[in-house]
C-alpha positions as CSV (number, residue, x, y, z in Angstrom):
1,X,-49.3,40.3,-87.6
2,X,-48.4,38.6,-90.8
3,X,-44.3,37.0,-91.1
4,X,-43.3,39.9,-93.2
5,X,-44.9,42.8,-91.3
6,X,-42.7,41.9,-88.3
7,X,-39.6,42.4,-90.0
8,X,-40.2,45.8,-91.5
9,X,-38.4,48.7,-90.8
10,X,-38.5,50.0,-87.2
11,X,-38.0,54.0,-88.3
12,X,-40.9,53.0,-90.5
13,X,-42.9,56.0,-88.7
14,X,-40.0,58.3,-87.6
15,X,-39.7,61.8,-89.4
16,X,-35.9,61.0,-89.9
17,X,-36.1,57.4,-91.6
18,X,-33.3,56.6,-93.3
19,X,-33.3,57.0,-97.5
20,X,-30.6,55.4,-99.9
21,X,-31.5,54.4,-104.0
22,X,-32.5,51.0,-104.3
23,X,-29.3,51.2,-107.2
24,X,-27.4,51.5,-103.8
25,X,-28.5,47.9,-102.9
26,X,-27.6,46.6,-105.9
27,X,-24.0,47.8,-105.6
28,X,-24.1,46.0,-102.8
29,X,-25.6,42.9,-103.6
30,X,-23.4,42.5,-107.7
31,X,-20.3,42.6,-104.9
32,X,-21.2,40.1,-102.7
33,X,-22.5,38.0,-105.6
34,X,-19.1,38.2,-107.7
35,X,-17.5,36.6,-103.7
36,X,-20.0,33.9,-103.5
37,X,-19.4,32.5,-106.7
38,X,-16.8,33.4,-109.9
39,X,-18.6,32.7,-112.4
40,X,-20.3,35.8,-111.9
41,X,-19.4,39.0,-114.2
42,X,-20.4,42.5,-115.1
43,X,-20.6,44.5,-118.2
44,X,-21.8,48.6,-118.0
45,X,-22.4,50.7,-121.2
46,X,-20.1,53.9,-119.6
47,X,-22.2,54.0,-116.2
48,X,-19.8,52.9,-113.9
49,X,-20.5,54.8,-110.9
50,X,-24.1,56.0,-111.4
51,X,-25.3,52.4,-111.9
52,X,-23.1,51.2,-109.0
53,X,-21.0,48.9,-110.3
54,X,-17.8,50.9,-109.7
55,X,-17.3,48.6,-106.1
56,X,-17.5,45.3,-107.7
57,X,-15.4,46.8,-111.2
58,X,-12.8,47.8,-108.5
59,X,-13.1,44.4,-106.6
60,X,-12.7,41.8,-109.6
61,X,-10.9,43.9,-112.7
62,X,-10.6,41.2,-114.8
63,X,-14.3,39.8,-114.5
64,X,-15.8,43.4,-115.1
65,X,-15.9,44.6,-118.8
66,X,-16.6,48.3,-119.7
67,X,-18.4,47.9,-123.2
68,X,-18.9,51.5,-124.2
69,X,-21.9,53.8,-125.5
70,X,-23.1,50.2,-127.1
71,X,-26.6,48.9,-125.3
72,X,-26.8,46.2,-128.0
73,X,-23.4,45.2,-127.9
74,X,-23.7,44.9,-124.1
75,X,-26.2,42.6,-123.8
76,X,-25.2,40.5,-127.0
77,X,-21.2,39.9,-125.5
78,X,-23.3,39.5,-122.1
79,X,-25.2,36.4,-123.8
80,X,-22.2,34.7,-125.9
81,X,-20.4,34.9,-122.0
82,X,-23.8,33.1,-120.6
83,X,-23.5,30.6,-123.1
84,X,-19.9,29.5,-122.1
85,X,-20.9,29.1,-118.4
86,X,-20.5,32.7,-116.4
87,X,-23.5,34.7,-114.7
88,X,-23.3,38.4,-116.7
89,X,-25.0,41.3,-115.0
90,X,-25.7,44.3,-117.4
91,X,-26.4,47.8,-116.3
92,X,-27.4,50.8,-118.3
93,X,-30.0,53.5,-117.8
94,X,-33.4,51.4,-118.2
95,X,-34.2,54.5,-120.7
96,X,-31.2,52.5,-122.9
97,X,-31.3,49.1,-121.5
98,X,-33.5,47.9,-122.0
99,X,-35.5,50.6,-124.0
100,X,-32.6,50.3,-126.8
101,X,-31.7,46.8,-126.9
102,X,-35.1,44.8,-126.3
103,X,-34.3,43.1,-129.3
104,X,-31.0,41.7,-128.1
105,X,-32.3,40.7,-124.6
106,X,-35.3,39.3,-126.9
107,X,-33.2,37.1,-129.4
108,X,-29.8,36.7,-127.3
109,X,-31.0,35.9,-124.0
110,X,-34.2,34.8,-123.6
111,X,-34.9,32.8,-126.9
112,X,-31.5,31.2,-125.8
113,X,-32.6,30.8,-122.6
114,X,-29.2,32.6,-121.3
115,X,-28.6,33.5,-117.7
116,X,-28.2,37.4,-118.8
117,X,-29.4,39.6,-115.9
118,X,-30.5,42.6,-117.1
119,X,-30.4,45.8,-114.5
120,X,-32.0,49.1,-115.7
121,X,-30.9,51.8,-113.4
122,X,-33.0,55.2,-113.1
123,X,-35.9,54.1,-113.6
124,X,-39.6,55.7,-113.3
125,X,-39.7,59.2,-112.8
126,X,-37.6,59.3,-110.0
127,X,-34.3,60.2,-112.9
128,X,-36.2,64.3,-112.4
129,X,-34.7,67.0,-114.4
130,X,-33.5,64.7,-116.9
131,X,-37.0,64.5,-118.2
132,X,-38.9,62.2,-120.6
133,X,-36.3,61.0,-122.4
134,X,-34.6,59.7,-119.4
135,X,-37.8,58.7,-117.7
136,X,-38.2,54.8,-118.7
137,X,-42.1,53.9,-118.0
138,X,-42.4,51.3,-119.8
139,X,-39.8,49.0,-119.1
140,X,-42.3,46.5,-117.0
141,X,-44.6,46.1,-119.7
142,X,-41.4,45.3,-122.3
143,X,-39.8,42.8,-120.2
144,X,-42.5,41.5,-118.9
145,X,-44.0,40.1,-122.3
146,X,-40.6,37.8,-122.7
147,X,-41.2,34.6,-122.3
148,X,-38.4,33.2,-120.2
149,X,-38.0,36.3,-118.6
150,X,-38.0,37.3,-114.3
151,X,-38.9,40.9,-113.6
152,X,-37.9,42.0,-110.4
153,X,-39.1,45.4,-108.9
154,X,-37.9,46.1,-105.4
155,X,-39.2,48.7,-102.9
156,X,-35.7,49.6,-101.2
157,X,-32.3,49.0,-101.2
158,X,-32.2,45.7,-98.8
159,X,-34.3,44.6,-101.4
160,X,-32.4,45.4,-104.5
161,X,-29.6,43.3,-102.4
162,X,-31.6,40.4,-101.4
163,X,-33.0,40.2,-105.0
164,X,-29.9,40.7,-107.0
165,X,-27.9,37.7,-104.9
166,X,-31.5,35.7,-106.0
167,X,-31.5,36.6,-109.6
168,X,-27.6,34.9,-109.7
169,X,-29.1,32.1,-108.1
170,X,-31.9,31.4,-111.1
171,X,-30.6,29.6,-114.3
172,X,-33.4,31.7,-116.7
173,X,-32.6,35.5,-117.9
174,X,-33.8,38.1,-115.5
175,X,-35.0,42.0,-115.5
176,X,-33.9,44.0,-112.4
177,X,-35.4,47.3,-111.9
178,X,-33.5,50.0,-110.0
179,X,-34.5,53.8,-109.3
180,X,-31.7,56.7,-108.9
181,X,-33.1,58.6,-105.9
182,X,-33.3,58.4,-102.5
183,X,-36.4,57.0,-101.1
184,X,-37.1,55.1,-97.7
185,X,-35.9,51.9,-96.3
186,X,-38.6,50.2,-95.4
187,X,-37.9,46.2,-95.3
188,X,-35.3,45.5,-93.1
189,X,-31.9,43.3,-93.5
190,X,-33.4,40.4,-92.5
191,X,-36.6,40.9,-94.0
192,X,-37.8,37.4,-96.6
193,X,-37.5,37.4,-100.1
194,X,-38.0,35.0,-102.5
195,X,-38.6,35.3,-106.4
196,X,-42.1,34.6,-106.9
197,X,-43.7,35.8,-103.4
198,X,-45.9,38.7,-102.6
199,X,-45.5,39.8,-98.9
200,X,-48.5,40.6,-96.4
201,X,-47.7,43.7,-95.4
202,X,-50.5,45.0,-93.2
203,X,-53.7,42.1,-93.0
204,X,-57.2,44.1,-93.5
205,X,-60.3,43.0,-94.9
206,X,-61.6,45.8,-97.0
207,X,-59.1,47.2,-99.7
208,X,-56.1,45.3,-101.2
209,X,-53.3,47.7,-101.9
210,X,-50.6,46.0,-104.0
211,X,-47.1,48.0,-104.8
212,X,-44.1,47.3,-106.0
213,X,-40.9,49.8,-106.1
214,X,-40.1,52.9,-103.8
215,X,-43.9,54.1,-103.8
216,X,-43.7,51.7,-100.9
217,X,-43.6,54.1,-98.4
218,X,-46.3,56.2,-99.8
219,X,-48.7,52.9,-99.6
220,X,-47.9,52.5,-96.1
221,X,-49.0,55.9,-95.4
222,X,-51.8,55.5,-97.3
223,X,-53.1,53.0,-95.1
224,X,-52.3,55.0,-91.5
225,X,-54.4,57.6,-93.5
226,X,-57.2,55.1,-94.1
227,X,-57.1,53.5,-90.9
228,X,-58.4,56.9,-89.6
229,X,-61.7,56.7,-91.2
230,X,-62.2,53.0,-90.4
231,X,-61.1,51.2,-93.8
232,X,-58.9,47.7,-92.6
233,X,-56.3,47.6,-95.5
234,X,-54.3,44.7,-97.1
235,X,-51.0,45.9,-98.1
236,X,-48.9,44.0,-100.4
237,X,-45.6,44.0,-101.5
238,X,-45.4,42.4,-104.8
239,X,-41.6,43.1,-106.2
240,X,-41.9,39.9,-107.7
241,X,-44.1,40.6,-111.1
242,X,-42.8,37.9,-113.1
243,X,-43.3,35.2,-111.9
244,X,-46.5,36.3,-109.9
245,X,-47.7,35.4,-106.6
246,X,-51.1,34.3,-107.9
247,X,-52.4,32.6,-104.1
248,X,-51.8,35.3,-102.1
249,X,-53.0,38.2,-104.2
250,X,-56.1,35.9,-105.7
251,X,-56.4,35.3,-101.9
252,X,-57.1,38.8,-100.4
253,X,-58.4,40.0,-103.5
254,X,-61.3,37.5,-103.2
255,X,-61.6,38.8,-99.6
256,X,-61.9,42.4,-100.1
257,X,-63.2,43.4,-103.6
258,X,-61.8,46.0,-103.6
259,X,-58.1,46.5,-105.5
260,X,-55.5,49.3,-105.7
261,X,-52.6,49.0,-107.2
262,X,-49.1,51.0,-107.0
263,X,-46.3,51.7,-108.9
264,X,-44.0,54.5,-110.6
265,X,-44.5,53.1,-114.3
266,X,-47.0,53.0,-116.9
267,X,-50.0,51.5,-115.4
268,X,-50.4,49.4,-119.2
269,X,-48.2,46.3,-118.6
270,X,-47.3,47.0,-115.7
271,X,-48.0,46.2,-111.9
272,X,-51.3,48.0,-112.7
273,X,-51.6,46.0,-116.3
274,X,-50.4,42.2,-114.1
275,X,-53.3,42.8,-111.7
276,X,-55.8,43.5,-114.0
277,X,-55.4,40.4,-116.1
278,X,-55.0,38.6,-112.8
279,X,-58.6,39.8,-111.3
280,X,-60.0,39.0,-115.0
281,X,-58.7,35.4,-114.9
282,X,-59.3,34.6,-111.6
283,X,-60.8,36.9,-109.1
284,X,-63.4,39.8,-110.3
285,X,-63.2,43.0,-108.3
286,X,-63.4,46.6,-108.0
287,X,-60.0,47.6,-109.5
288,X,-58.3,51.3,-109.2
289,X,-54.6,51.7,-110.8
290,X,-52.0,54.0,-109.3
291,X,-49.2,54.9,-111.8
292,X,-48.7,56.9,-115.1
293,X,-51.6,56.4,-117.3
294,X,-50.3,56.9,-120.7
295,X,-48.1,59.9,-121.2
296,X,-44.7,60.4,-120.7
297,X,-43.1,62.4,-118.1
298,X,-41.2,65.8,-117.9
299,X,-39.0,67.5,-116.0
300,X,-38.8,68.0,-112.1
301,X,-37.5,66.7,-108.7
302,X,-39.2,63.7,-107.4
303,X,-41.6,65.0,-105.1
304,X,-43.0,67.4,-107.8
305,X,-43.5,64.6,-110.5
306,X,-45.2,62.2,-108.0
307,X,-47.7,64.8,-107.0
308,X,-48.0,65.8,-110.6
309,X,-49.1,62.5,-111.4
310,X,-50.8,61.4,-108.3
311,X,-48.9,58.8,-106.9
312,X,-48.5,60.3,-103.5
313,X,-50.0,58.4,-100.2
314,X,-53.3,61.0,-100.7
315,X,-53.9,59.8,-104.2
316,X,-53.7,56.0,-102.7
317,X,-55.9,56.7,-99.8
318,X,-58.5,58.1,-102.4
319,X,-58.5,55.0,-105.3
320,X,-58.7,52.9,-101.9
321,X,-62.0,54.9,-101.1
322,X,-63.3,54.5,-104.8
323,X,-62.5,50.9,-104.8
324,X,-64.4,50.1,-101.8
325,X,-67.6,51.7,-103.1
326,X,-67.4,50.4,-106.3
327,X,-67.5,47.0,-104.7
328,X,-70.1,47.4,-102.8
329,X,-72.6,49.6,-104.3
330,X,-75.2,47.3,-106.1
């Protein structure tokens, strides 16, 4: 059993595990960071309480700042407070932050080098009825081109925690990326994380399933489903996209052949988009990607838009399947 595998969730196979947003976590985590240390402040574009920043706004008044309807002015105030020694978090909708401002978080922050931490809340598809214009997709692949810039992606809400106390930590501008419904807990509170590690899930030595975000728990399934018909999977969390764990996914990679990834985002640029560049660089193999291949989404709960687009634990268990023969048919 692998260091991170031991501490994952013990409901992880009950009926009744527990769900909460990973936005939930970060509620948590922007509170605790604003005790640890002063310096740190928060800014939201009129999303208090759906981006979960209502505890902390309510906690320290005069370090939280309500900017208005203003994505560009959010991040831009957010940088000129970086540069005179704070730790600014900004929230928005990802749809609007940072799908309206790129620029700002281009020039202000990162060409700065400013410690803005960007959080974009309702992510992926998970926002539902809102639809497409609501449904940011392609937020990875923005972020992710910065240079200077930490894109986090985590699978539950102890991780959102864990990784927004980490981001206040780093020195360098950082994306954090948050979904708005409930999905399950699946890491538990003492559970490592570190910016710039993968975690070894499940060890196996014929498919490497990489995810990030809250299609975590539909990976795991996807390998109970796979066990049954003899395939030894790798699972990997990989919240961590920017900066990469490039050992330990060029490690299994080169020992299965055989890749899947997994995530609720355009599979260009993102986690599907990372690994590909990652097996061209370093490690060739058979590669299937799990996420939203180039349109945009449309209205409906959660449950109907993953199964829409085939990012349920049956999709998974498939790619896995296709994977493994393509790397070993001659």
């Amino acid at each position: 059993m692998s260091k991170y595998a031991e501490h994952l969730s013990k409901e992880l196979f009950s009926e009744t595990i527990t769900q909460t947003p990973t936005r939930k976590g970060f509620g948590e985590g922007l509170k605790q960071a604003g005790e640890l240390d002063e310096r740190v402040v928060a800014l939201c574009a009129d999303l208090t309480e759906s981006t979960q920043m209502e505890s902390f706004a309510k906690a320290y008044p005069d370090r939280y700042f309500e900017v208005g309807v203003a994505e560009q002015n959010l991040v831009t105030v957010a940088a000129g407070l970086a540069a005179e020694g704070f730790i600014p978090f900004t929230s928005s909708y990802a749809a609007f932050s940072p799908g309206r401002n790129w620029e700002q978080i281009r020039t202000t922050a990162c060409l700065n080098e400013q410690p803005v931490k960007v959080v974009g809340s309702h992510a992926g598809l998970s926002v539902g009825h809102d639809g497409a214009t609501h449904q940011m997709l392609e937020d990875i692949a923005l972020m992710r081109s910065l240079p200077n810039m930490t894109v986090i992606v985590p699978c539950d809400e102890h991780e959102a925690r864990k990784a927004t106390l980490a981001i206040a930590k780093t020195k360098q501008p950082a994306y954090l990326r948050l979904a708005r419904e409930k999905t399950p807990i699946v890491t538990s509170t003492d559970s490592p994380f570190e910016i710039g590690k993968a975690q070894v899930w499940r060890e196996g030595k014929d498919v490497t399933i990489i995810v990030a975000g809250p299609l975590a728990y539909e990976a795991i399934k996807a390998c109970e489903l796979l066990a049954k018909n003899d395939l030894e999977v790798e699972l990997i969390n990989s919240p961590s996209i920017k900066p990469l764990d490039v050992d330990t996914l060029v490690k299994s990679i080169k020992k299965t052949r055989a890749v899947v990834t997994v995530e609720e985002a355009q599979i260009t640029g993102g986690l599907g988009g990372v690994i590909a560049e990652l097996i061209g660089e370093h490690a060739p193999a058979a590669l299937q990607r799990i996420g939203v291949r180039d349109v945009f989404g449309q209205s409906g709960t959660i449950t109907e838009l993953w199964e829409h687009y085939g990012l349920l634990a049956a999709d998974i268990a498939t790619a896995a399947h296709t994977a493994y023969k393509r790397a070993h048919t001659k």
